[in-house]
C-alpha positions as CSV (number, residue, x, y, z in Angstrom):
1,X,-98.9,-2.1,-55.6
2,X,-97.1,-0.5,-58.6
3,X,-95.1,3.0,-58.3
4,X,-97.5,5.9,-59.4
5,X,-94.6,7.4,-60.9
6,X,-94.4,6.6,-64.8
7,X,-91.0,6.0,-65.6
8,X,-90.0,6.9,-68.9
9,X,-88.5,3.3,-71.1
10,X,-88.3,2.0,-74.5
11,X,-90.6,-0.5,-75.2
12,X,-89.7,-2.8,-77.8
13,X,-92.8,-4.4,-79.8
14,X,-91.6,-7.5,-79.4
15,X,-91.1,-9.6,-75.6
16,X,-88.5,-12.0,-75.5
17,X,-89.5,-15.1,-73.9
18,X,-86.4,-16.9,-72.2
19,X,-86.9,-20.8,-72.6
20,X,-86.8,-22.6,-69.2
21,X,-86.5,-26.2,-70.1
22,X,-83.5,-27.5,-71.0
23,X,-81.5,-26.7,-74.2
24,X,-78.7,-27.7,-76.0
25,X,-77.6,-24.0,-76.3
26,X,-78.3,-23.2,-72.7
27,X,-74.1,-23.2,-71.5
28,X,-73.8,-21.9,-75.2
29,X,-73.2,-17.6,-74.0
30,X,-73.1,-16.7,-77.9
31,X,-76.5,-17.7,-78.4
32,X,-79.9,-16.5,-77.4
33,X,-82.1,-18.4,-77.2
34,X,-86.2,-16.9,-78.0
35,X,-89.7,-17.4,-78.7
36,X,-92.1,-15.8,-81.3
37,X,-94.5,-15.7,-83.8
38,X,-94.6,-14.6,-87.6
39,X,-97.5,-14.0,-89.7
40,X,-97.6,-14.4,-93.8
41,X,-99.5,-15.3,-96.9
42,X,-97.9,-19.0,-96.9
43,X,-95.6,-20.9,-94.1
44,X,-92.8,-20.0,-95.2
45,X,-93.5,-16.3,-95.4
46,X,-94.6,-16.8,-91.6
47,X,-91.6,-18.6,-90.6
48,X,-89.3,-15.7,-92.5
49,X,-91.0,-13.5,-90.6
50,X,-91.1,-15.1,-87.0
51,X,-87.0,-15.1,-87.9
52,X,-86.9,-11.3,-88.2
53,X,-88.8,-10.9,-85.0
54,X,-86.6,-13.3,-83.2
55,X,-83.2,-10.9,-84.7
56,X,-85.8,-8.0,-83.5
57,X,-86.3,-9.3,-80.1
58,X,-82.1,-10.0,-79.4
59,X,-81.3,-6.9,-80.7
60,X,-84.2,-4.9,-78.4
61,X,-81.8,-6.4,-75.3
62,X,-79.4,-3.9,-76.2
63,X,-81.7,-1.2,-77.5
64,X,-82.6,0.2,-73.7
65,X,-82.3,4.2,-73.9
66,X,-84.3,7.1,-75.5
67,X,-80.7,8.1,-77.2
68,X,-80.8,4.2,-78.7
69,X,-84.5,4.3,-79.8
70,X,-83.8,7.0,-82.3
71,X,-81.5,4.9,-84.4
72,X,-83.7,2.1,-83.8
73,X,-85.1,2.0,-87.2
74,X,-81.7,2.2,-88.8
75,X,-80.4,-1.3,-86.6
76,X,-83.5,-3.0,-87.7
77,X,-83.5,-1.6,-91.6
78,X,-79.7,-3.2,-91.9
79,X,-79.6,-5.9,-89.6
80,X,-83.2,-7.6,-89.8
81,X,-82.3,-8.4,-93.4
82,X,-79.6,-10.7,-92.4
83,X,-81.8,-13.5,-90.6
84,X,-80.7,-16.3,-92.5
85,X,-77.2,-15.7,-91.0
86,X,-77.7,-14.9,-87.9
87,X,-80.5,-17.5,-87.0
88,X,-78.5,-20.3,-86.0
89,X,-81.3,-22.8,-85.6
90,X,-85.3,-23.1,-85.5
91,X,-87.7,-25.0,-84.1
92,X,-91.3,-24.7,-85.2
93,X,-93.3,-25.5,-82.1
94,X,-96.9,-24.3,-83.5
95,X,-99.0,-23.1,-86.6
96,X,-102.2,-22.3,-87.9
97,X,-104.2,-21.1,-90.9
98,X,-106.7,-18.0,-90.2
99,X,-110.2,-17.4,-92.7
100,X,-108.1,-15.3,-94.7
101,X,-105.7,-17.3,-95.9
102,X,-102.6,-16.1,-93.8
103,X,-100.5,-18.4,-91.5
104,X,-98.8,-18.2,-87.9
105,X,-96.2,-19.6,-86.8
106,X,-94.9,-19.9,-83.7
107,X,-90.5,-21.2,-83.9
108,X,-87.9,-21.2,-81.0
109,X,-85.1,-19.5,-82.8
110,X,-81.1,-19.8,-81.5
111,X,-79.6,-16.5,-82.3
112,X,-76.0,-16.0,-82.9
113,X,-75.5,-13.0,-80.4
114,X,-72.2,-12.4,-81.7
115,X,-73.0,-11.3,-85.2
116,X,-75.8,-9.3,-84.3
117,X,-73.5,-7.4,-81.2
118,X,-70.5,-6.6,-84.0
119,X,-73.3,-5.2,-86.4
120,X,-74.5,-3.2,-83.7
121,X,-70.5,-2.2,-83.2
122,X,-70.5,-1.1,-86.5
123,X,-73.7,1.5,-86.2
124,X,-72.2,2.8,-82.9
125,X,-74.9,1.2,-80.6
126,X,-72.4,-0.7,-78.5
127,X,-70.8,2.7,-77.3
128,X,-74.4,4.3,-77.2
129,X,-75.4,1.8,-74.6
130,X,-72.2,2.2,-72.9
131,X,-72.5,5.7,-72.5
132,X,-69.7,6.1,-74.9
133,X,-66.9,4.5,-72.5
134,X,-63.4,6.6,-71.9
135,X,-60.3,5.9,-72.1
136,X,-56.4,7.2,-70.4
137,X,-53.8,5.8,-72.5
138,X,-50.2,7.0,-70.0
139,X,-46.6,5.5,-70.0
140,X,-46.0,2.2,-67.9
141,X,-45.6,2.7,-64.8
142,X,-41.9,3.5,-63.7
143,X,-39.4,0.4,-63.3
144,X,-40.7,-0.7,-66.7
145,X,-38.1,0.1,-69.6
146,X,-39.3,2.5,-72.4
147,X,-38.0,5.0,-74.7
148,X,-40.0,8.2,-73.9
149,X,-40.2,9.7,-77.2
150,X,-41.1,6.4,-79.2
151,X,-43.9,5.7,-76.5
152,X,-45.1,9.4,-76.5
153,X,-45.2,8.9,-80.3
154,X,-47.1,5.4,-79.6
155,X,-49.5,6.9,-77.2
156,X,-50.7,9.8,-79.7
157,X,-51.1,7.3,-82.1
158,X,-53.6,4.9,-79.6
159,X,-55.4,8.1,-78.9
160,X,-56.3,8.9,-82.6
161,X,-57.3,5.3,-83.0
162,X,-59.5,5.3,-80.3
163,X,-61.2,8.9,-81.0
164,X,-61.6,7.8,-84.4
165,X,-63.3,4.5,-83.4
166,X,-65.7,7.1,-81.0
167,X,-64.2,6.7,-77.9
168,X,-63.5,9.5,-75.4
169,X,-59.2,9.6,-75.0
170,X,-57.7,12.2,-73.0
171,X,-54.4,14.0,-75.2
172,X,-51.0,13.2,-74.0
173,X,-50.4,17.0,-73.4
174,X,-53.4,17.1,-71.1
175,X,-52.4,14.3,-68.7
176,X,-49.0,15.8,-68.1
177,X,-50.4,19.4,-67.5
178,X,-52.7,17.6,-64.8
179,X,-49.9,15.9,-63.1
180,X,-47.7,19.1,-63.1
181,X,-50.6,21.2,-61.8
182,X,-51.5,18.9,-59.2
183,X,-48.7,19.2,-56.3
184,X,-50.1,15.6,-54.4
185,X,-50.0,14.0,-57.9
186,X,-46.6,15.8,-58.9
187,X,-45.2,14.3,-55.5
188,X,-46.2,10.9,-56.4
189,X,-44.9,10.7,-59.5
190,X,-41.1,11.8,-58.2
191,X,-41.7,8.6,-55.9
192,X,-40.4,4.7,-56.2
193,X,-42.2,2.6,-59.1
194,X,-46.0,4.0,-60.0
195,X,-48.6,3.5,-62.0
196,X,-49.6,6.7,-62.6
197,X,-52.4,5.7,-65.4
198,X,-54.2,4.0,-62.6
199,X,-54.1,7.4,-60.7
200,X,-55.3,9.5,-63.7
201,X,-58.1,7.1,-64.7
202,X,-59.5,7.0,-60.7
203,X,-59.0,10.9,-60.6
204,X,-60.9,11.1,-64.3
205,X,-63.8,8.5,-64.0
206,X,-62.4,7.0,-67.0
207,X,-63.8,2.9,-67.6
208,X,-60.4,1.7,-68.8
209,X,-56.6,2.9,-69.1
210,X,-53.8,1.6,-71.2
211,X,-50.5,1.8,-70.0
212,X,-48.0,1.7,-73.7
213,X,-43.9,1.4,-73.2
214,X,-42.0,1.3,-76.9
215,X,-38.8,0.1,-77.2
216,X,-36.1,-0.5,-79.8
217,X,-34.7,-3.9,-79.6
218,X,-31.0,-4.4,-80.6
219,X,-31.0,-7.7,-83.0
220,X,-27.7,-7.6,-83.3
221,X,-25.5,-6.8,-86.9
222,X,-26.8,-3.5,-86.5
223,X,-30.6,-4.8,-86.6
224,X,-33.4,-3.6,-84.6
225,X,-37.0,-4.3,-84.1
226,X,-39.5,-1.9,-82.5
227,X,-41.9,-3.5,-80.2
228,X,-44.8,-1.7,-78.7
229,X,-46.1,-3.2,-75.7
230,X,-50.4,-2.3,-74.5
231,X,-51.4,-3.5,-70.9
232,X,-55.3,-3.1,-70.6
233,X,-57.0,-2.5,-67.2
234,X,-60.0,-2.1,-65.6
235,X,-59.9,1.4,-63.9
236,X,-62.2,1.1,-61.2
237,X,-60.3,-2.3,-59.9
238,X,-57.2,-2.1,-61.3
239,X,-57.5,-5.9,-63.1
240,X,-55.9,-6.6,-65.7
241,X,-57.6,-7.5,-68.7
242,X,-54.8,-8.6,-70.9
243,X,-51.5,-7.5,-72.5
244,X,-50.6,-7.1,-76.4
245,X,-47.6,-6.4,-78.3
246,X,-46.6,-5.6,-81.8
247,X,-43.9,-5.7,-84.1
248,X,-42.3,-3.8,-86.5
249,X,-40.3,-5.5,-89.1
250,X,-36.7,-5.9,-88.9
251,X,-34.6,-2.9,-89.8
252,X,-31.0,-0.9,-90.6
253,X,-30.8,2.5,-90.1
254,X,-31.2,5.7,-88.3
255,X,-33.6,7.8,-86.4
256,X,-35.9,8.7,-89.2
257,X,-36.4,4.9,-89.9
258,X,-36.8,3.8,-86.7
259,X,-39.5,6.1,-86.5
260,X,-41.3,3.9,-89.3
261,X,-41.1,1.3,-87.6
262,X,-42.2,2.7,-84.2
263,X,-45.6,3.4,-86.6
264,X,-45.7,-0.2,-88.0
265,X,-45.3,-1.6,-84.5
266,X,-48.3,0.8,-83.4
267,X,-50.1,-0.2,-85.9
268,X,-50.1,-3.6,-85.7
269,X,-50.6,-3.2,-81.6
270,X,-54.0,-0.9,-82.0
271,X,-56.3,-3.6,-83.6
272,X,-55.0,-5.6,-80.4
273,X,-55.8,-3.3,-78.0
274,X,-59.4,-2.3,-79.5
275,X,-60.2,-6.0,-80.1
276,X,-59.9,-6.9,-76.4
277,X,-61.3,-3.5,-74.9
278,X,-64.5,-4.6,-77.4
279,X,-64.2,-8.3,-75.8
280,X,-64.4,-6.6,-72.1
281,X,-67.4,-4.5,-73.1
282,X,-69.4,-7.5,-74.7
283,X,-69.0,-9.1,-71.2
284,X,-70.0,-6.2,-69.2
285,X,-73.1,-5.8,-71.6
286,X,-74.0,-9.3,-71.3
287,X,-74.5,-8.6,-67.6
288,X,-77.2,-5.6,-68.6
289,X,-77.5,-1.8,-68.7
290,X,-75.9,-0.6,-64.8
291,X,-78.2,1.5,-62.8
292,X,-77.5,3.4,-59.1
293,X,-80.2,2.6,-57.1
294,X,-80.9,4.7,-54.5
295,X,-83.2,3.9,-51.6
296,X,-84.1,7.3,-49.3
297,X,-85.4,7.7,-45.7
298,X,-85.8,3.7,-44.9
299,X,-86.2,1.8,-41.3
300,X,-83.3,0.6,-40.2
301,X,-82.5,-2.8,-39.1
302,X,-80.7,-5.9,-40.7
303,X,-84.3,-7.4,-41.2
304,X,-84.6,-4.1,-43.4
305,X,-81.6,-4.6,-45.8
306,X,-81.8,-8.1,-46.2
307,X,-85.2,-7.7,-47.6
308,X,-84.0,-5.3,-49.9
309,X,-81.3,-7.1,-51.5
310,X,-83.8,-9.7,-52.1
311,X,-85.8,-7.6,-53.5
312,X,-83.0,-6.3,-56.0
313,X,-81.8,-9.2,-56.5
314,X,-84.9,-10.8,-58.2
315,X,-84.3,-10.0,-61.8
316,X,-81.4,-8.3,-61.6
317,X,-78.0,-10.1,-63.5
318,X,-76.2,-8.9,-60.4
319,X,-75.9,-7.0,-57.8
320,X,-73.7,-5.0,-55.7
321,X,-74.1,-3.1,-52.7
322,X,-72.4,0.5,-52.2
323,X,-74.2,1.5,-49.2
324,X,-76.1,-1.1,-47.4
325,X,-79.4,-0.7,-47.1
326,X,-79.3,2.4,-49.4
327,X,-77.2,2.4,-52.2
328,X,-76.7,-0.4,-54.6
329,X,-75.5,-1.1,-58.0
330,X,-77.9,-3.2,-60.6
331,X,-77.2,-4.6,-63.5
332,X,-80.4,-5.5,-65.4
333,X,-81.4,-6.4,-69.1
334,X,-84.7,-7.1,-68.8
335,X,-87.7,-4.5,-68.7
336,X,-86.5,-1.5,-66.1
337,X,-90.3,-0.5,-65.3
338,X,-91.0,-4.4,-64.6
339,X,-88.1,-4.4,-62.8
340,X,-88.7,-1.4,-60.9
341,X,-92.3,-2.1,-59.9
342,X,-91.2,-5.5,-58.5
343,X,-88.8,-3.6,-56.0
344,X,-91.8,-1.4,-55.2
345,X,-94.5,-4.1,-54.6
346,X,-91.7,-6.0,-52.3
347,X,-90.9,-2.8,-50.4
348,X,-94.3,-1.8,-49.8
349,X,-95.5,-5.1,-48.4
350,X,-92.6,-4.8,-45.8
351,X,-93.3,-1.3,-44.8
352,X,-97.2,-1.2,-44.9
353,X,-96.7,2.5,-46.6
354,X,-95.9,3.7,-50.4
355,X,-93.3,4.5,-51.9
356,X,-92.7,7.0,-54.9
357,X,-89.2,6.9,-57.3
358,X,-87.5,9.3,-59.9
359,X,-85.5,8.4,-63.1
360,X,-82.9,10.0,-63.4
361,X,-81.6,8.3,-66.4
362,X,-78.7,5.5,-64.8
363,X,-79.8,6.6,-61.5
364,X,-83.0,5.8,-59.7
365,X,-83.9,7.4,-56.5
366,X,-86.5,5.7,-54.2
367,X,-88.1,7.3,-51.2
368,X,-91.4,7.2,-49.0
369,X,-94.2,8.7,-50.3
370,X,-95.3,12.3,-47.5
């Protein structure tokens, strides 16, 4: 039985159908893989056309929100013209000439995932989906050597980057007002070695932090190099996701030049950081859009949960439970209503009763119907 709630989703005009059998692209992560038809005036026209849907039908994986849709037109105006680059490979599996004149087509297209996901970069979709992801950027943690002024300088810098590539940054000013405002955090940071960006991000929600240290290192002959150092982490775990440094050139002078070269070093070092916070998001994207599901007023009983988890778990990329039994998070990048309506037919047929949900954007509540 399906949900008698209709919950609101973007449907994209054309269905991607995943190929089952085997296929040379299959351990191939760039690549997506689809099925479709085009219709023209001659075969070729067709097959041009079955390419644009195929570009259509990878990019409607990422296009999943109302916010999304709107620029829809926009993504397929700029990027649909570029299907001779980004279909890697065809395969024309059917085709047929109607009374008019026209031909179909039907071509299994590999699509090169990568150059579509940077266009969609480029257009701001990639942050869209992500709910426009934020970001601390905070000194190393103590133990780790850094000159406070370079790296305060270094840290400002990272934050401009980042707000001018649309991410949300916290200032520099703003993190140390929190610290001093909050006595337990204020107490913690007079402690042994801490990472108090880990604390900030945890305490702000933030997605990732970025711990900087600069440092001025003594050549020798009355040389120096600046080096500015980037450790990227997952907030809510804590993993890191890699480390980057860059260099300034080699230098003689005073204070005013080594401040150039604290700039050059940044400079060098922000590409760095932005290309592997990009490479982190791409992987958590692959994986689908993240929902909260929330499951109210079930039986209990292990019988109960297990079923379900199953239930989530079919057609979700993965899953992870919060609460068992009632909270879980889903990541999903197919259909959310299809999705949706196959938890309710599983959950129904278990309990004998209906159940009702709500939408509530990246959270869906789902209770018994009164």
């Amino acid at each position: 039985m399906k949900f008698r709630t209709v919950l609101l989703g973007i449907l994209i005009a054309v269905c991607p159908m995943i190929f089952a059998q085997a296929s040379e692209y299959m351990h191939d992560h760039n690549i997506t893989e689809v099925e479709v038809q085009g219709t023209g005036m001659n075969m070729q026209a067709a097959i041009n056309v079955a390419k644009r849907n195929a570009i259509e039908t990878a990019i409607g994986t990422y296009l999943v929100s109302e916010q999304e849709m709107q620029n829809y037109m926009t993504v397929k105006d700029q990027v649909l013209a570029k299907s001779e680059g980004f279909v890697k490979s065809y395969e024309l599996l059917d085709k047929s000439k109607g009374p008019d004149g026209a031909w179909t087509v039907t071509i299994k297209a590999a699509v090169t995932k990568d150059i579509i996901m940077n266009d969609l970069e480029a257009l701001g979709i990639l942050l869209s989906q992500l709910d426009n992801p934020s970001i601390v950027v905070f000194y190393a943690p103590k133990g780790e050597p850094y000159d406070q002024r370079f790296t305060e300088q270094g840290i400002n810098m990272i934050n401009q980057y980042f707000t001018t590539n649309r991410y949300d940054v916290y200032d520099l000013d703003q993190l140390n007002a929190m610290i001093e405002d909050d006595m337990s955090m204020k107490q913690i940071s007079i402690g042994e070695d801490v990472d108090m960006a880990q604390i900030l991000a945890k305490k702000l929600k933030s997605d990732i932090y970025v711990t900087v240290s600069l440092i001025l290192e003594d050549l020798g002959n009355g040389k120096k190099k600046a080096k500015a150092t980037a450790k990227i982490f997952n907030a809510s775990t804590a993993k890191l996701l890699g480390v980057q440094n860059g260099y300034s050139d080699e230098i003689f002078g005073n204070v005013t030049a080594y401040d150039a070269n604290i700039d050059q070093a940044c400079k060098k070092l922000m590409p760095l950081i932005m290309n592997q916070v990009k490479g982190y998001w791409k992987e958590q994207l692959d994986k689908g859009k993240q929902y909260v599901i929330l499951f109210s007023k079930l039986p209990e009983g292990r019988k109960v949960k297990s079923a379900v988890l199953a239930a989530l778990q079919n057609g979700a990329k993965e899953v992870k439970v919060v609460t068992a039994g009632s909270e879980y998070q889903v990541w999903v990048n197919s259909d959310i209503d299809t999705y949706i309506d196959s938890i309710g037919d599983a959950i129904e047929e278990i309990y004998g009763s209906d159940f009702d949900y709500k939408n509530r954007g990246d959270r869906i509540d789902i209770f018994p119907v009164k």
